[in-house]
PDB file of N, CA, C and O in Angstrom:
ATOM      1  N   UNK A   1       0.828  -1.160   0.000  1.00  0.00           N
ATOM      2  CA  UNK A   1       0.000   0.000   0.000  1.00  0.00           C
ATOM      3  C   UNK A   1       0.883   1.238   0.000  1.00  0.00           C
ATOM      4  O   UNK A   1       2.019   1.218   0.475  1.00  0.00           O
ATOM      5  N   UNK A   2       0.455   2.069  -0.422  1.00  0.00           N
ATOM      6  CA  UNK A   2       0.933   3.539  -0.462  1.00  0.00           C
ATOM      7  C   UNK A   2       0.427   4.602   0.719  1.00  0.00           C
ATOM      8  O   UNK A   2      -0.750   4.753   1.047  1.00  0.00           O
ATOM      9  N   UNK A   3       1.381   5.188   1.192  1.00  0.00           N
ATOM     10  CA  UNK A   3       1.582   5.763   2.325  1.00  0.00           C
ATOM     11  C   UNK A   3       2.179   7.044   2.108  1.00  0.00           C
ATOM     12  O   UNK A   3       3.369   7.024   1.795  1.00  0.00           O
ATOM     13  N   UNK A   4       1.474   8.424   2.228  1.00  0.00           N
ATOM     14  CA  UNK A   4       1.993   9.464   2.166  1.00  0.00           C
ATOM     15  C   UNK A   4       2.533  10.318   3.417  1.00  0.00           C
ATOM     16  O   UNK A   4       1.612  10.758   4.105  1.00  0.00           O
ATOM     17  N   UNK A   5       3.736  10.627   3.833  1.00  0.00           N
ATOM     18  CA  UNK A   5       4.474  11.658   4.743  1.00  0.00           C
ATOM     19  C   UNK A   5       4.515  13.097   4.319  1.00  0.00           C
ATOM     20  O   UNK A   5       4.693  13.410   3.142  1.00  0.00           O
ATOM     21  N   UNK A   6       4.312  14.173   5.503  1.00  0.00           N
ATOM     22  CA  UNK A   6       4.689  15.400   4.636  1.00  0.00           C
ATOM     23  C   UNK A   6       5.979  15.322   5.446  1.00  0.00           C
ATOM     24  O   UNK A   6       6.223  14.708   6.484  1.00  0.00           O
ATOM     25  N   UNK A   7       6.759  16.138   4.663  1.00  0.00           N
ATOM     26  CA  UNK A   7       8.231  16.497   5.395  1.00  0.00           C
ATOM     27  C   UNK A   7       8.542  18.260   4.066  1.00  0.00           C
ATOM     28  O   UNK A   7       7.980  18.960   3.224  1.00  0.00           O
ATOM     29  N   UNK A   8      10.058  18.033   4.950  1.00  0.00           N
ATOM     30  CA  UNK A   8      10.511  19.649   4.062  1.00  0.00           C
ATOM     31  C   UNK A   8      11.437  19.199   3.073  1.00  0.00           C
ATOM     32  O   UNK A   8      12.067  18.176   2.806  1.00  0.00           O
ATOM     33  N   UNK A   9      11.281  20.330   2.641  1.00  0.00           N
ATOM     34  CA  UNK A   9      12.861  20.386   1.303  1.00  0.00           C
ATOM     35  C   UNK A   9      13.994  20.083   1.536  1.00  0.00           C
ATOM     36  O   UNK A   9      14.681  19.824   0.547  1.00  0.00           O
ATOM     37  N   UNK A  10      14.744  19.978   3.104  1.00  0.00           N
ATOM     38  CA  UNK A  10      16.021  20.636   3.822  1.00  0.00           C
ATOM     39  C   UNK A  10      16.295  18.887   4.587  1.00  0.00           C
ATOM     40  O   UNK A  10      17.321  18.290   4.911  1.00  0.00           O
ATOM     41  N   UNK A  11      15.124  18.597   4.630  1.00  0.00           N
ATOM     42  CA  UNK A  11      15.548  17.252   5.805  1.00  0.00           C
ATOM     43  C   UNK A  11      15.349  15.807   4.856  1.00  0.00           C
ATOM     44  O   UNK A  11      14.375  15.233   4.369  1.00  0.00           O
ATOM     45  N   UNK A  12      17.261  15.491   4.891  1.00  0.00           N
ATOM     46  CA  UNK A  12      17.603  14.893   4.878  1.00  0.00           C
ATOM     47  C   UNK A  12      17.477  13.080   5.222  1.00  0.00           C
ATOM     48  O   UNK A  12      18.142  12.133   4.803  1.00  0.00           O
ATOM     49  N   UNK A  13      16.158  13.171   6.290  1.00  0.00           N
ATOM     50  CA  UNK A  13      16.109  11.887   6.359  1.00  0.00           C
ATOM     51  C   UNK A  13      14.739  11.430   6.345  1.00  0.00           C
ATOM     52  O   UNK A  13      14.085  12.473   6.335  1.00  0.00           O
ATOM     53  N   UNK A  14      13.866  10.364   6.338  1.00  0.00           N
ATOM     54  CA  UNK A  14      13.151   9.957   5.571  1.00  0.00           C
ATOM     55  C   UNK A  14      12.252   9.407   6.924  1.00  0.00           C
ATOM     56  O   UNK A  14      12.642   8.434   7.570  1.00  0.00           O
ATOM     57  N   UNK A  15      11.059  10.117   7.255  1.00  0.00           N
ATOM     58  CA  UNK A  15       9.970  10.032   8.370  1.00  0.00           C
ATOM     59  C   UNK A  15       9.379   8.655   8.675  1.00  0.00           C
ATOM     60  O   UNK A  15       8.736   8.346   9.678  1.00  0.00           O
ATOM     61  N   UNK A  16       9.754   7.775   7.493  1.00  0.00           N
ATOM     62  CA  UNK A  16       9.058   6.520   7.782  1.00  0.00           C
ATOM     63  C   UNK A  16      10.018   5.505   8.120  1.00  0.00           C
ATOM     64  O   UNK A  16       9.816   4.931   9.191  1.00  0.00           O
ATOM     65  N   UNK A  17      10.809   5.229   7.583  1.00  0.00           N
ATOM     66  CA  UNK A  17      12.352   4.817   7.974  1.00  0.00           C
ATOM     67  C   UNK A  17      13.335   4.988   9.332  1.00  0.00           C
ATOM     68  O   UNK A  17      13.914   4.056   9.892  1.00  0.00           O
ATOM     69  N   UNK A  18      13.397   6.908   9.864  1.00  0.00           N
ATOM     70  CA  UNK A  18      14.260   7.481  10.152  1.00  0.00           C
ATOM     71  C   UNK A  18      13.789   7.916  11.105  1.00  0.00           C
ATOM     72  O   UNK A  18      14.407   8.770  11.740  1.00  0.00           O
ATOM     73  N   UNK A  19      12.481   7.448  11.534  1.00  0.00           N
ATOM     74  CA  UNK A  19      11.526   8.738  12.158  1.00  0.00           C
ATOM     75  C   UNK A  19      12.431  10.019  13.198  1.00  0.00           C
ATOM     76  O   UNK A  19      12.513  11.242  13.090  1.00  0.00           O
ATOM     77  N   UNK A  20      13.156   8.771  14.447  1.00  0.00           N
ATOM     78  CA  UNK A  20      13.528   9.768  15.396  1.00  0.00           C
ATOM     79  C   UNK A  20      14.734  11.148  14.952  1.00  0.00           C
ATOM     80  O   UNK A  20      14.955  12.217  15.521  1.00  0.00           O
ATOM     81  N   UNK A  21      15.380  10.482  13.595  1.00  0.00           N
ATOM     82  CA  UNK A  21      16.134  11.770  13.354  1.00  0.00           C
ATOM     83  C   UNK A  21      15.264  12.729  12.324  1.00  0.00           C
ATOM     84  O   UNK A  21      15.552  13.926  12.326  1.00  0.00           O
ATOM     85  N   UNK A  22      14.221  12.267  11.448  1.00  0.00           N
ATOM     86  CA  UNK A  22      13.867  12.946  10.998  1.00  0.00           C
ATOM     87  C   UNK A  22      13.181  13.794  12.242  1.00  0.00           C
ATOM     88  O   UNK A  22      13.622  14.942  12.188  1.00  0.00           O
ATOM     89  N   UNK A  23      12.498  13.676  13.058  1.00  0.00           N
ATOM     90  CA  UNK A  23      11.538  14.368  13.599  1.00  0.00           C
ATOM     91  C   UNK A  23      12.435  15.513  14.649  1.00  0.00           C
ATOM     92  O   UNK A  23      12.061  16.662  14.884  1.00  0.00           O
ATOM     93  N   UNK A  24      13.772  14.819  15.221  1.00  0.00           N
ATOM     94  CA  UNK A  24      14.948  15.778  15.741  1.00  0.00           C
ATOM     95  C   UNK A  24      14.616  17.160  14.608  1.00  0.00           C
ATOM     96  O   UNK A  24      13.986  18.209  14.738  1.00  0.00           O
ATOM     97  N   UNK A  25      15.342  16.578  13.549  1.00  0.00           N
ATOM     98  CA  UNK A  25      16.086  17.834  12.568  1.00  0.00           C
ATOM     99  C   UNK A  25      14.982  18.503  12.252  1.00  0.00           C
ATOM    100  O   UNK A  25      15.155  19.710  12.087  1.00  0.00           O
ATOM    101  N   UNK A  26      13.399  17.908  12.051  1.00  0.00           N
ATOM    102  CA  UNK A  26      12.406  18.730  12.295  1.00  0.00           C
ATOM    103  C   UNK A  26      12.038  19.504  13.030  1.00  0.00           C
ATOM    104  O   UNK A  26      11.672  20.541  12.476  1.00  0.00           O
ATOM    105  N   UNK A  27      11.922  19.489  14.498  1.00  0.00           N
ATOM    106  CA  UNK A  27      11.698  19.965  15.341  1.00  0.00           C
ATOM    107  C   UNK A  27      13.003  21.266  15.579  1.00  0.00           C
ATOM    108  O   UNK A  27      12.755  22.449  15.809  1.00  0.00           O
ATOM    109  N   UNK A  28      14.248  20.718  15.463  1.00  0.00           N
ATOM    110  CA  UNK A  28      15.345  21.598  15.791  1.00  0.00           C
ATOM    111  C   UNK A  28      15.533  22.522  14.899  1.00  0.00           C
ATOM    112  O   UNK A  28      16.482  23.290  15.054  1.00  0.00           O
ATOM    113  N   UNK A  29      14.581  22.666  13.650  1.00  0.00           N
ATOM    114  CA  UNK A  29      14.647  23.937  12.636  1.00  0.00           C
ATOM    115  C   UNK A  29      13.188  24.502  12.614  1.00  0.00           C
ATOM    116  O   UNK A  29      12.885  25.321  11.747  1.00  0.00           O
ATOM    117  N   UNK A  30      12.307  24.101  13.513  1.00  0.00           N
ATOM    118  CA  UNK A  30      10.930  24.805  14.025  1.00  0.00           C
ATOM    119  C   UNK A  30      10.029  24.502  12.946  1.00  0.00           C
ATOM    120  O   UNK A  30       9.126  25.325  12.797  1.00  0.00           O
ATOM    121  N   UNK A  31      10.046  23.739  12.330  1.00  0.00           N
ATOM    122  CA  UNK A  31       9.121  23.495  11.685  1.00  0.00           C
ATOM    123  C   UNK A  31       7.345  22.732  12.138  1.00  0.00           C
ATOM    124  O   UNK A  31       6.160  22.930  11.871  1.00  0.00           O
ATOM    125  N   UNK A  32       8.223  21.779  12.983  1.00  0.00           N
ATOM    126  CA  UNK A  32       6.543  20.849  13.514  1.00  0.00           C
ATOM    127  C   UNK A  32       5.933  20.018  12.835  1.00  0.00           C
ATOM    128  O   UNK A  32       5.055  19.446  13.480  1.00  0.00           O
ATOM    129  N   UNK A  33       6.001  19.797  12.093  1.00  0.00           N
ATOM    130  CA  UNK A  33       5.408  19.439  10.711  1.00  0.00           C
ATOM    131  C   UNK A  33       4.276  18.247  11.462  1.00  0.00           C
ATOM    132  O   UNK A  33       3.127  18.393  11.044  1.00  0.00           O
ATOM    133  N   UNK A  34       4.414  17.359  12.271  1.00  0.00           N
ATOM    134  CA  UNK A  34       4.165  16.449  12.905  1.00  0.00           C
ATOM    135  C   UNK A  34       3.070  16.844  13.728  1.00  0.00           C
ATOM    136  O   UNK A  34       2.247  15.993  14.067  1.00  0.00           O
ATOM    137  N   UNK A  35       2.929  18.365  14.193  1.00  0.00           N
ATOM    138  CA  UNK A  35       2.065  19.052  15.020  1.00  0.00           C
ATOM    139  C   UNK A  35       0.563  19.860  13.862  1.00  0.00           C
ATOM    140  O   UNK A  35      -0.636  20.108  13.987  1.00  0.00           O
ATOM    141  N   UNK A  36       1.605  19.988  12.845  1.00  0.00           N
ATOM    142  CA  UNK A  36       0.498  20.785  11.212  1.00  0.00           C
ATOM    143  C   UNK A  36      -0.178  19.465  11.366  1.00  0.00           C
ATOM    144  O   UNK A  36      -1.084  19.170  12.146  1.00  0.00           O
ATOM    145  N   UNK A  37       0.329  18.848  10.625  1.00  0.00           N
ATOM    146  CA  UNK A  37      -0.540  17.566  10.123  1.00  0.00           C
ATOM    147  C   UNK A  37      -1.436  16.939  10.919  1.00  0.00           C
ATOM    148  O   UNK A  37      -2.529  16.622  10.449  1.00  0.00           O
ATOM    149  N   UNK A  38      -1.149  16.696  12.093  1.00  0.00           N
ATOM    150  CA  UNK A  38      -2.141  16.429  13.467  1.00  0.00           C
ATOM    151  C   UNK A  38      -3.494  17.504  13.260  1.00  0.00           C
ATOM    152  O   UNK A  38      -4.688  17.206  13.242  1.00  0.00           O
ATOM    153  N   UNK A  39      -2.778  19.007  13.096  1.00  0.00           N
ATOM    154  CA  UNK A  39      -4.315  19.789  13.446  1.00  0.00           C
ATOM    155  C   UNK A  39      -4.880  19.829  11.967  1.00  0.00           C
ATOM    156  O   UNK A  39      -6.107  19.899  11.895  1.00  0.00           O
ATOM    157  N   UNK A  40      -4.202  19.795  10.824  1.00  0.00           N
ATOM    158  CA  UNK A  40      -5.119  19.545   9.590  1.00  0.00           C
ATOM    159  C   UNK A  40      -5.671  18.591   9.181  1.00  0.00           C
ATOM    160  O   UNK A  40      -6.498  19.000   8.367  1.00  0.00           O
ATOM    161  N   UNK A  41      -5.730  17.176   9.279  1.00  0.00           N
ATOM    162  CA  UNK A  41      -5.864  16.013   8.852  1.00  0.00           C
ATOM    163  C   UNK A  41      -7.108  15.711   9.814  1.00  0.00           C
ATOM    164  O   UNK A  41      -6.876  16.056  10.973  1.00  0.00           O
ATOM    165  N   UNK A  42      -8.366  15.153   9.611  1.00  0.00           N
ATOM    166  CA  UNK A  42      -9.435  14.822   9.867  1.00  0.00           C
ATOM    167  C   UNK A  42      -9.483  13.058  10.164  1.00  0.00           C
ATOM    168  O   UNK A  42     -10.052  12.130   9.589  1.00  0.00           O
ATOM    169  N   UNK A  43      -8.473  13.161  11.499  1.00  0.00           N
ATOM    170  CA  UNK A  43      -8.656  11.634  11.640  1.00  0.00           C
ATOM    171  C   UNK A  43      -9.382  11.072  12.966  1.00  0.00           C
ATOM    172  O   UNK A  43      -9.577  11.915  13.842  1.00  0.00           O
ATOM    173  N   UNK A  44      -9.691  10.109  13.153  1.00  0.00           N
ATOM    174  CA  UNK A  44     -10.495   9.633  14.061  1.00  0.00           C
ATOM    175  C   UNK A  44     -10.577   7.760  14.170  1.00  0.00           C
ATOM    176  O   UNK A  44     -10.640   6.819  13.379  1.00  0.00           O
ATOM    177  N   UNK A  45     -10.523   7.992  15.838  1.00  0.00           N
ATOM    178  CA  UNK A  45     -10.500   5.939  15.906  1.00  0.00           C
ATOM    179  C   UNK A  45     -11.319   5.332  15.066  1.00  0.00           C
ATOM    180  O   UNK A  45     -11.022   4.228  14.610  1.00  0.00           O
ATOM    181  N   UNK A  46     -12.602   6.034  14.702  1.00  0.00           N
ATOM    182  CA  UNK A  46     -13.777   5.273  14.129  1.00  0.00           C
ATOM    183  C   UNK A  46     -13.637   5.424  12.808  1.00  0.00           C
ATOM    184  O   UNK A  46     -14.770   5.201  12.382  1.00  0.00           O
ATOM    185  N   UNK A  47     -12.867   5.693  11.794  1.00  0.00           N
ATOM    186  CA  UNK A  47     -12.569   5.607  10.724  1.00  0.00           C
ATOM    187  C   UNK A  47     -11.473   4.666  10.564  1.00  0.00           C
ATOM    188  O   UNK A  47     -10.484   4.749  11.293  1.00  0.00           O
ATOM    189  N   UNK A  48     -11.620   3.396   9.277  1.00  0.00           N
ATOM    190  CA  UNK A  48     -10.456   2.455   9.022  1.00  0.00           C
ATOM    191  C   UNK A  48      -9.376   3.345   8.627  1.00  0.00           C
ATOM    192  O   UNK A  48      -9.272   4.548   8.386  1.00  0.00           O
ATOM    193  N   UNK A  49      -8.414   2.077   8.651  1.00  0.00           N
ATOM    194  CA  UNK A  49      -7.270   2.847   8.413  1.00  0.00           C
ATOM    195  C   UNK A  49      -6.820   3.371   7.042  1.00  0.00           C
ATOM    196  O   UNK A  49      -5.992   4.255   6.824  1.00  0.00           O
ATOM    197  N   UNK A  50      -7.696   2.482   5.954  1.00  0.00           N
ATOM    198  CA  UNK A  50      -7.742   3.460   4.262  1.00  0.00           C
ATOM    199  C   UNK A  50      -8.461   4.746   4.869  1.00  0.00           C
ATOM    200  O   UNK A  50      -7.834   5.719   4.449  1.00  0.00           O
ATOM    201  N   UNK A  51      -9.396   5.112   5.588  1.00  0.00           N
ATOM    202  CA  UNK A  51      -9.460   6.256   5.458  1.00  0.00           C
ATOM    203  C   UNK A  51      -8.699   7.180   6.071  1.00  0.00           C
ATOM    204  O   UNK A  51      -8.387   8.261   5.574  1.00  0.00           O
ATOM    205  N   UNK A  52      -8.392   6.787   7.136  1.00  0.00           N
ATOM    206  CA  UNK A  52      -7.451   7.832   7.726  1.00  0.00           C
ATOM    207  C   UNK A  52      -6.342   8.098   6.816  1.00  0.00           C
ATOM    208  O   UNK A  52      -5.995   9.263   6.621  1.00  0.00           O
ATOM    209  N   UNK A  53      -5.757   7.127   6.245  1.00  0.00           N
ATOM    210  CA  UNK A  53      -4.966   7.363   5.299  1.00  0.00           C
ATOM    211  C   UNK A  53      -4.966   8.565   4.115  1.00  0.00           C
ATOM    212  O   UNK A  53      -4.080   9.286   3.657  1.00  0.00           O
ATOM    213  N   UNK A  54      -6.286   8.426   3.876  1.00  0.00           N
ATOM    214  CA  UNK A  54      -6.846   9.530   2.941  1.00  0.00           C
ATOM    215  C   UNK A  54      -6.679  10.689   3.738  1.00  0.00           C
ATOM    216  O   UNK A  54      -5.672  11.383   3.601  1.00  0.00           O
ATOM    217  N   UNK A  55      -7.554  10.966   4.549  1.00  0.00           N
ATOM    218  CA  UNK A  55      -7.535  11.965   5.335  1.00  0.00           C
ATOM    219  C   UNK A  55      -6.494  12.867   5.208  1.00  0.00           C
ATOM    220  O   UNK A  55      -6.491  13.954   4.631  1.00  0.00           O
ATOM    221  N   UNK A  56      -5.136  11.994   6.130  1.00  0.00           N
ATOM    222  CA  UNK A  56      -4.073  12.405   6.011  1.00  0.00           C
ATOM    223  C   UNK A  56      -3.233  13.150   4.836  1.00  0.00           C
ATOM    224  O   UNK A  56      -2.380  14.032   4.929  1.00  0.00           O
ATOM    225  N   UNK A  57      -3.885  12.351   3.459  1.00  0.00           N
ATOM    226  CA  UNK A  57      -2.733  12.563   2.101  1.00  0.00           C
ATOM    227  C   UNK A  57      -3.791  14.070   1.663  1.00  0.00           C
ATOM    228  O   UNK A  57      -3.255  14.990   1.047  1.00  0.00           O
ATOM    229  N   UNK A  58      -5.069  14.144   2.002  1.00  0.00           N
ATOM    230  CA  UNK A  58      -6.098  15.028   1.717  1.00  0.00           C
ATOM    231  C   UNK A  58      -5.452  16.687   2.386  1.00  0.00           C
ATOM    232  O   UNK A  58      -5.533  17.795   1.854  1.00  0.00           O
ATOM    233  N   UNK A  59      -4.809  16.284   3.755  1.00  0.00           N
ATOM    234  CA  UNK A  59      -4.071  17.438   4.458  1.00  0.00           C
ATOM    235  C   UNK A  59      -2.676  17.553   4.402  1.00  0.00           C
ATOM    236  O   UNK A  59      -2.257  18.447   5.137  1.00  0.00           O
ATOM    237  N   UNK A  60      -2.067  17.121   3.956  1.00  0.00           N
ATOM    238  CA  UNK A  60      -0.758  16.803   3.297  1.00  0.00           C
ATOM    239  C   UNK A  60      -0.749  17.935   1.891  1.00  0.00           C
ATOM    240  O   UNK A  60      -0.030  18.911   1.679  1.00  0.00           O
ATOM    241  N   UNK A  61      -1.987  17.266   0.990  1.00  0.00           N
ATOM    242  CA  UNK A  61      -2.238  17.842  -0.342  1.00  0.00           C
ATOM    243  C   UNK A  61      -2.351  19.728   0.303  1.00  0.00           C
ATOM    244  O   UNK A  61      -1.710  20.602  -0.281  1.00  0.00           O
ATOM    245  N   UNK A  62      -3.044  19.982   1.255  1.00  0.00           N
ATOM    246  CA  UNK A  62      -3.616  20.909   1.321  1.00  0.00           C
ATOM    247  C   UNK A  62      -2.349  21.853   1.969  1.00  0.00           C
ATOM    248  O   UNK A  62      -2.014  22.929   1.472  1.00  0.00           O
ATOM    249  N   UNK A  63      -1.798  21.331   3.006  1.00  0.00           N
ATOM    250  CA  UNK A  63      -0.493  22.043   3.206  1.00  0.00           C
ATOM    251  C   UNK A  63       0.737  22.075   2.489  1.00  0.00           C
ATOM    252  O   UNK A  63       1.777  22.466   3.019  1.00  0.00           O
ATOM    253  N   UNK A  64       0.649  21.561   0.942  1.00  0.00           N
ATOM    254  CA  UNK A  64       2.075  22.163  -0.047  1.00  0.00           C
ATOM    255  C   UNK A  64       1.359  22.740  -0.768  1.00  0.00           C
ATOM    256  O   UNK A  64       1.814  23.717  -1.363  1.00  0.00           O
ATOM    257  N   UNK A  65      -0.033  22.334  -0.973  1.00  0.00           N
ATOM    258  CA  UNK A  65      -0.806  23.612  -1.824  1.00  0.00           C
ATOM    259  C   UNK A  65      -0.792  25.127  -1.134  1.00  0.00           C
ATOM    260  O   UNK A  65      -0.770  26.101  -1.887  1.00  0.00           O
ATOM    261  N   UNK A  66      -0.804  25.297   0.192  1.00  0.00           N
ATOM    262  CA  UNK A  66      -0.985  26.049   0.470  1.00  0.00           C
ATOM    263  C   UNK A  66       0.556  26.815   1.720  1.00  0.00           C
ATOM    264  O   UNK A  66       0.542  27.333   2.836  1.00  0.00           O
ATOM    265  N   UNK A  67       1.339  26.576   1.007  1.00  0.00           N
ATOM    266  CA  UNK A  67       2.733  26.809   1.425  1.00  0.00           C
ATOM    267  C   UNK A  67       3.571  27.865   0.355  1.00  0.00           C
ATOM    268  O   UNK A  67       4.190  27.710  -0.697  1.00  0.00           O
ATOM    269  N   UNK A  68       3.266  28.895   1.140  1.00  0.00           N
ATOM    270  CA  UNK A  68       4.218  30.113   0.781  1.00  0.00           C
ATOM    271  C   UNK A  68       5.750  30.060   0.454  1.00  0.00           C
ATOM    272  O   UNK A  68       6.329  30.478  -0.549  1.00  0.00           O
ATOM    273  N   UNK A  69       6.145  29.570   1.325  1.00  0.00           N
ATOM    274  CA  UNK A  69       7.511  29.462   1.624  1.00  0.00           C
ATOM    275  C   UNK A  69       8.172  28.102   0.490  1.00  0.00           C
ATOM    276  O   UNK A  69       9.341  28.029   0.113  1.00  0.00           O
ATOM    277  N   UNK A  70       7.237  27.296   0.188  1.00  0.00           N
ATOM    278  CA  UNK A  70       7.725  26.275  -0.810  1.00  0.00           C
ATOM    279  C   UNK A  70       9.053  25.463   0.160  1.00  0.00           C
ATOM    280  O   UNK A  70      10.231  25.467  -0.198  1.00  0.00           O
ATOM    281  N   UNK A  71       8.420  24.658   1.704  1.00  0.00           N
ATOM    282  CA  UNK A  71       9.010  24.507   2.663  1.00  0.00           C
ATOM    283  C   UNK A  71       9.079  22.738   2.839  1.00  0.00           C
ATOM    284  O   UNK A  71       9.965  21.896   2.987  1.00  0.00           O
ATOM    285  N   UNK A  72       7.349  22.763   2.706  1.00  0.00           N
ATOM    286  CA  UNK A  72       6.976  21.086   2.613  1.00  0.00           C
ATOM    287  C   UNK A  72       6.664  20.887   1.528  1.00  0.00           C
ATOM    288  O   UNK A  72       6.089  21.646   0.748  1.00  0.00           O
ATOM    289  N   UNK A  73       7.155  19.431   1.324  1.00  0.00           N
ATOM    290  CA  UNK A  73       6.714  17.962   0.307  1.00  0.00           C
ATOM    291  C   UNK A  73       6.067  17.303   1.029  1.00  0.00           C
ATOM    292  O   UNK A  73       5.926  17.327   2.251  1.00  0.00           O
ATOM    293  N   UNK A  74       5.261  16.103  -0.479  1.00  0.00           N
ATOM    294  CA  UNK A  74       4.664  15.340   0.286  1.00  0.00           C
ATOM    295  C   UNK A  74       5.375  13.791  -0.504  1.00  0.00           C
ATOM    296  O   UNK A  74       5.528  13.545  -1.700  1.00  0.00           O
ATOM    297  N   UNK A  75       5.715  12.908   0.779  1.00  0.00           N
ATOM    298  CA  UNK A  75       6.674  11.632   0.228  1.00  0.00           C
ATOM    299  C   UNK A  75       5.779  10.761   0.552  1.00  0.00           C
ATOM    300  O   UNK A  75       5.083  10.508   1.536  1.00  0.00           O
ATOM    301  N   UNK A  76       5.989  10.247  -0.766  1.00  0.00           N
ATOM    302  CA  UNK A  76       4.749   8.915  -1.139  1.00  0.00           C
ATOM    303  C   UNK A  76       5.872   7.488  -0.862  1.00  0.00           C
ATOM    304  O   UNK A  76       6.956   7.525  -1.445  1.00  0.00           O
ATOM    305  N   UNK A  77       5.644   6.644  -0.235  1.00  0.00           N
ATOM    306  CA  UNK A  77       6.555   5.525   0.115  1.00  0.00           C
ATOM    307  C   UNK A  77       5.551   4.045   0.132  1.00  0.00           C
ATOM    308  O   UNK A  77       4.686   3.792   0.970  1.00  0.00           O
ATOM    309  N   UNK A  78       5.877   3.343  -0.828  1.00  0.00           N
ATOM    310  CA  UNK A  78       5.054   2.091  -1.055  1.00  0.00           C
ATOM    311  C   UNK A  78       5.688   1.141   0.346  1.00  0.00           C
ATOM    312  O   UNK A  78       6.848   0.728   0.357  1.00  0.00           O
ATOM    313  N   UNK A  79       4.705   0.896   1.483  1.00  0.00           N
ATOM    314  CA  UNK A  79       4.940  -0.035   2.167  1.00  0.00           C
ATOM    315  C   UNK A  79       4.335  -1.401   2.074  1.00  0.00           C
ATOM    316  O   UNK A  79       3.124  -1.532   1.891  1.00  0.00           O
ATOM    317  N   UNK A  80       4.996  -2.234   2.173  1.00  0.00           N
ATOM    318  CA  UNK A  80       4.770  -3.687   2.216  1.00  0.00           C
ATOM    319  C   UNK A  80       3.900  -3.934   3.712  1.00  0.00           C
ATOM    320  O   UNK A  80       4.242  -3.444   4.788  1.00  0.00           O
ATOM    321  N   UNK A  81       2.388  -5.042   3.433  1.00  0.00           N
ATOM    322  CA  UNK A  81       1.529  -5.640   4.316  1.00  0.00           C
ATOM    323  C   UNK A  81       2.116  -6.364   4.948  1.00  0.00           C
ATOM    324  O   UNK A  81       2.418  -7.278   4.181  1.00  0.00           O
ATOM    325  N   UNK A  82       2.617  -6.631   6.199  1.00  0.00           N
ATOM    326  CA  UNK A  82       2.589  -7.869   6.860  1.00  0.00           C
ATOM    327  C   UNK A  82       1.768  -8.445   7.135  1.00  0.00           C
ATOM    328  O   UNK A  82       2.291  -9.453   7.610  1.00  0.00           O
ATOM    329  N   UNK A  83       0.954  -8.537   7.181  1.00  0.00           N
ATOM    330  CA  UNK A  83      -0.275  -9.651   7.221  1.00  0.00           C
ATOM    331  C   UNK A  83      -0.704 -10.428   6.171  1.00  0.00           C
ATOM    332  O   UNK A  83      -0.846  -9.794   5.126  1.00  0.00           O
ATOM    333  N   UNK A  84      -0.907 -11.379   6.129  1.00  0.00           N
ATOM    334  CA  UNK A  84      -1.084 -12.470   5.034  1.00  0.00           C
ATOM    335  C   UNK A  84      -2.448 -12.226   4.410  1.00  0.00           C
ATOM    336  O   UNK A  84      -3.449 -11.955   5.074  1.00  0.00           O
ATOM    337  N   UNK A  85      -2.420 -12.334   3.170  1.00  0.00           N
ATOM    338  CA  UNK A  85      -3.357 -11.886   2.834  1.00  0.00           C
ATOM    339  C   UNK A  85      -4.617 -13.083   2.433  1.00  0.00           C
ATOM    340  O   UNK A  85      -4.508 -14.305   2.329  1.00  0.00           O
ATOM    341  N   UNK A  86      -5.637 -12.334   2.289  1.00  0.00           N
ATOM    342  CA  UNK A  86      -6.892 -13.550   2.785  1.00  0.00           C
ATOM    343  C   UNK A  86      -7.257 -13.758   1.641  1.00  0.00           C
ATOM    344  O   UNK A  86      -7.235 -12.928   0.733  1.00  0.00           O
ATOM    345  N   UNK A  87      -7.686 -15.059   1.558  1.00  0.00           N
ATOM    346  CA  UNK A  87      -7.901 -15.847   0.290  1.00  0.00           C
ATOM    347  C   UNK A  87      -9.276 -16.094  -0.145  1.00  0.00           C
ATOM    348  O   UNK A  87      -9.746 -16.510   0.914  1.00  0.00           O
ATOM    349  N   UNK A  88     -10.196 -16.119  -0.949  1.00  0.00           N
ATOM    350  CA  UNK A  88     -11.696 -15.653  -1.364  1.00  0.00           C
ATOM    351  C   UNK A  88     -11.707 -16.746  -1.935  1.00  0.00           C
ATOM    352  O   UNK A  88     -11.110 -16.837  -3.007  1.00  0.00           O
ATOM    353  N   UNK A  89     -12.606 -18.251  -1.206  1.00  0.00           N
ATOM    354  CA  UNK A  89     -12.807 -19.112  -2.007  1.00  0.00           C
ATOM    355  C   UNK A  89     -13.712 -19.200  -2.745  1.00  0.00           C
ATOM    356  O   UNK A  89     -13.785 -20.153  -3.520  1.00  0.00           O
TER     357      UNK A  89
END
């Protein structure tokens, strides 16, 4: 499945992979990015996790659309299911 992160232009390491240094070098150049996305993104326990997913890439979309500074991207990263997948006899 496909999995979208926002991050910036400047940081070097990769939020899904890297998290704790990405989110350091985030935090230590004031960005937050982790704190944006929390208050823009429309998520909730009672929504599956395709939707939250959406949600998320929906406020992602909306904060490089709407970025002055041309500060954040949004990184699309194909992750692999661990869970076995179910068979439809």
């Amino acid at each position: 499945m496909v999995r979208c992160f926002l991050t910036t232009v400047d940081n070097p390491y990769s939020p899904y992979n890297q998290f704790e240094d990405w989110y350091r070098f985030d935090t230590d150049k004031g960005y937050n990015s982790s704190g944006l996305l929390m208050r823009m993104a429309y998520t909730s326990d009672q929504l599956t996790d395709a939707e939250n997913a959406y949600e998320i890439e929906q406020a992602i979309d909306q904060i490089v659309g709407n970025d002055p500074l041309n500060i954040y991207k949004k990184l699309k990263i194909n992750i692999e299911d661990d869970a076995p997948e179910e068979q439809i006899a």
